[in-house]
C-alpha positions as CSV (number, residue, x, y, z in Angstrom):
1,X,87.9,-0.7,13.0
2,X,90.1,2.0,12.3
3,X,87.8,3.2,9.5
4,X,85.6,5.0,12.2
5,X,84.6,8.7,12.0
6,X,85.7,10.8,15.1
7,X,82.2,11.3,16.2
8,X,81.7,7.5,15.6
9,X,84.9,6.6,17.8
10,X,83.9,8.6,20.9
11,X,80.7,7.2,20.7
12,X,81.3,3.9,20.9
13,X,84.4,4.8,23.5
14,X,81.6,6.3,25.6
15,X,79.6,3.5,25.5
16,X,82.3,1.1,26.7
17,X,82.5,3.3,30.0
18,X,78.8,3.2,30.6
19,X,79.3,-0.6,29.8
20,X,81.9,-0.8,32.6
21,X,80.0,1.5,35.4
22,X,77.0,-0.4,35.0
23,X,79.8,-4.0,35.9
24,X,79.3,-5.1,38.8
25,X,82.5,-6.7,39.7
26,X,84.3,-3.7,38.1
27,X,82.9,-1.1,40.0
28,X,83.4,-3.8,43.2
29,X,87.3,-3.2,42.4
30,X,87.1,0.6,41.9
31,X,85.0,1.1,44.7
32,X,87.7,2.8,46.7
33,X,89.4,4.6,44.2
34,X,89.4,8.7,43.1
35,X,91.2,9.0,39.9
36,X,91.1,11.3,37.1
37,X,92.7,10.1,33.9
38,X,93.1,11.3,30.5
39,X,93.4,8.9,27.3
40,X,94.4,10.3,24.3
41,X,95.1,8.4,20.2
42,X,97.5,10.9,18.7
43,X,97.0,10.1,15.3
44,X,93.5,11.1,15.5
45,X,93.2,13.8,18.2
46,X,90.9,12.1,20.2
47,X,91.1,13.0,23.8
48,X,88.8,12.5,27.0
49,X,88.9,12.8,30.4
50,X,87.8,9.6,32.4
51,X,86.5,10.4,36.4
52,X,87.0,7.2,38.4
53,X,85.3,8.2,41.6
54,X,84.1,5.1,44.1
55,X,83.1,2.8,41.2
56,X,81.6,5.0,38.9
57,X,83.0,5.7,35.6
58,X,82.2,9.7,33.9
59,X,83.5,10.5,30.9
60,X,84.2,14.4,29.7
61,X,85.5,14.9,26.0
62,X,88.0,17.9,27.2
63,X,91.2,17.0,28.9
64,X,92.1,17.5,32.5
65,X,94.0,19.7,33.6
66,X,96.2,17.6,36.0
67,X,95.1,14.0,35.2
68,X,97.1,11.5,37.8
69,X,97.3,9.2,35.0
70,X,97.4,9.7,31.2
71,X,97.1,6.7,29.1
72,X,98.4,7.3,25.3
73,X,97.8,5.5,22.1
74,X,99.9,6.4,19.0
75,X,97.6,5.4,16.6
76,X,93.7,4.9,16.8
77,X,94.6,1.2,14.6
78,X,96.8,0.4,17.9
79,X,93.8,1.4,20.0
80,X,91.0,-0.3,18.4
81,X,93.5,-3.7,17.5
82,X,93.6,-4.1,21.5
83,X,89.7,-4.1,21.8
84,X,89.5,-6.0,18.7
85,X,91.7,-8.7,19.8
86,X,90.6,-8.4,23.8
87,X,94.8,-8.0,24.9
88,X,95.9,-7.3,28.5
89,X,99.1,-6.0,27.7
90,X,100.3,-2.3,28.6
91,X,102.8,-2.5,25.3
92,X,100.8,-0.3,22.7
93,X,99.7,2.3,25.6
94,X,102.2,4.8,27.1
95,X,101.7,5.6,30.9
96,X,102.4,8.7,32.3
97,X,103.8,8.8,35.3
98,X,104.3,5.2,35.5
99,X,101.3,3.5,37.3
100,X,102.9,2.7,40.8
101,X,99.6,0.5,41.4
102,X,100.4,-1.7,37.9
103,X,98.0,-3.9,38.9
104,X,95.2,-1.7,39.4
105,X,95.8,0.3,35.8
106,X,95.8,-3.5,34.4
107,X,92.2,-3.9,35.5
108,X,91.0,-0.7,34.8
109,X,92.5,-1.1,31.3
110,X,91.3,-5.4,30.9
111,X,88.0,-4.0,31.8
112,X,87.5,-0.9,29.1
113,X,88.8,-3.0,26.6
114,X,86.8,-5.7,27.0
115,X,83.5,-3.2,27.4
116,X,84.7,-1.9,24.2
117,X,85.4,-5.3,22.9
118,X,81.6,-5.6,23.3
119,X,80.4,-2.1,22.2
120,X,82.7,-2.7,19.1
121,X,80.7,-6.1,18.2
122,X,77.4,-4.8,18.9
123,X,77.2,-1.0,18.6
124,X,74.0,0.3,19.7
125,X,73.1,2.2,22.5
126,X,70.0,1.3,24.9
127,X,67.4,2.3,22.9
128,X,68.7,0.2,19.9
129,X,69.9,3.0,17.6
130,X,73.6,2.5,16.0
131,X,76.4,4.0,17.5
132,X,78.1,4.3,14.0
């Protein structure tokens, strides 16, 4: 899935968060949380800027300024790989600072991949025209 354009790959990442805000049981979770987050994939130069704020999910293509967390992913094949094959684990993504709350940055990440993991297998938005 690597072989996405730029434009392509933060549609279909933009998606997945409308995807996720629109879960019930995710936004249950988040329903107490204010976050701001950044999420970048080196290799391409993709960054955006994810507002967690009481269970809903909006994404901004710039970068924060002071993001609590920042989730980084060498490579966009890395990226797409854990959507692709639906993993849990933190290895591919670097933290930064270290989540103290590891259990909450594992759901917040099992949750956009497995939005993505969806987007990726069907990508169209509502009104049935292709993300890619």
């Amino acid at each position: 899935m690597t072989s996405l354009s730029k434009r392509a790959a933060r549609r279909v990442i933009q998606r997945a968060f409308v995807l996720m805000g629109r879960d019930k049981a995710l936004r249950q979770h988040f329903r107490e949380a204010t976050l701001v987050t950044l999420w970048t994939i080196e290799d391409r130069q993709l960054q955006w800027t994810v507002y967690l704020h009481h269970g809903k999910f909006e994404v901004e293509r710039r970068p924060a300024r002071a993001p609590a967390l920042t989730f980084t992913w060498a490579t966009a094949e890395e990226f797409f790989q854990q959507a692709e094959r639906g993993e849990n684990t933190l290895g591919a993504v670097q933290i930064v600072p270290p989540p103290e709350r590891r259990r909450f940055t594992e759901t917040l990440l099992r949750g956009f991949f497995a939005c993505l993991h969806r987007v990726l297998a069907n990508p169209v938005d509502d009104v049935g025209e292709p993300l890619v």
